[in-house]
C-alpha positions, 0 to 999 in steps of 0.5 A, spaced: 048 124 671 046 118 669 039 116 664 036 109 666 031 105 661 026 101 664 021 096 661 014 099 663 013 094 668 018 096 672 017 104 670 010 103 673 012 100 679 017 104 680 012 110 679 007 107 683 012 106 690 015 113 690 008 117 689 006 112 694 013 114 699 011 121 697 018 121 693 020 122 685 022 116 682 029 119 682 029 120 689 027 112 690 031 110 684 038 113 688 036 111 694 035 103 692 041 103 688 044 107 696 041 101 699 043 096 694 050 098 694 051 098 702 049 091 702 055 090 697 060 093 701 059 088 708 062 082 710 058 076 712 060 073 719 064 068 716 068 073 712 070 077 718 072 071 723 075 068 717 081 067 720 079 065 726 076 060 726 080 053 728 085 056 731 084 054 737 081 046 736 079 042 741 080 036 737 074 033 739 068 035 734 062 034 738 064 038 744 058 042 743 054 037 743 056 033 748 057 039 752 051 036 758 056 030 759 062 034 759 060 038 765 057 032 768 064 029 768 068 035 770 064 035 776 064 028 778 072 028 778 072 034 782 067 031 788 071 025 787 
C-alpha cells in the first residue's frame, strides 16, 4: 500500500477525471502509473534496429534521394 500526497490542484482534477470515468480516484491513479510504466518499458525504433543500422552501407549517401536517377540509369544500361 502506497499513500500518495497531492497538491489540491491536482487532488481536484484527479477527483474530477475518475467521477468523470466513473471510476475511484485509486482506480485512476493505479491505472495512470500502469500506463505511464508501460511506456517505460518500450524501446524506440532506434533502440531496436540499433545494431542494424549501417551494416550494410551502400557507401553512397543520397542513394535515397537520388533513387529516380538510379533507376533511370539502370534501365538505360539494360536497353543499351
Amino acid at each position: 500500500m502506497i499513500t500518495l500526497r497531492l497538491n489540491p490542484t491536482l487532488e481536484k482534477t484527479v477527483q474530477k477525471t475518475a467521477d468523470a470515468f466513473g471510476i475511484s480516484k485509486s482506480e485512476l491513479v493505479r491505472e495512470s502509473i500502469l500506463k505511464y510504466l508501460e511506456t517505460l518499458k518500450k524501446p524506440s525504433a532506434w533502440e531496436l534496429g540499433a545494431d542494424l543500422f549501417g551494416q550494410h552501407s551502400s557507401l553512397d549517401g543520397n542513394r535515397s534521394k537520388n533513387r529516380k536517377d538510379l533507376i533511370r540509369q539502370k534501365i538505360q544500361k539494360r536497353s543499351s
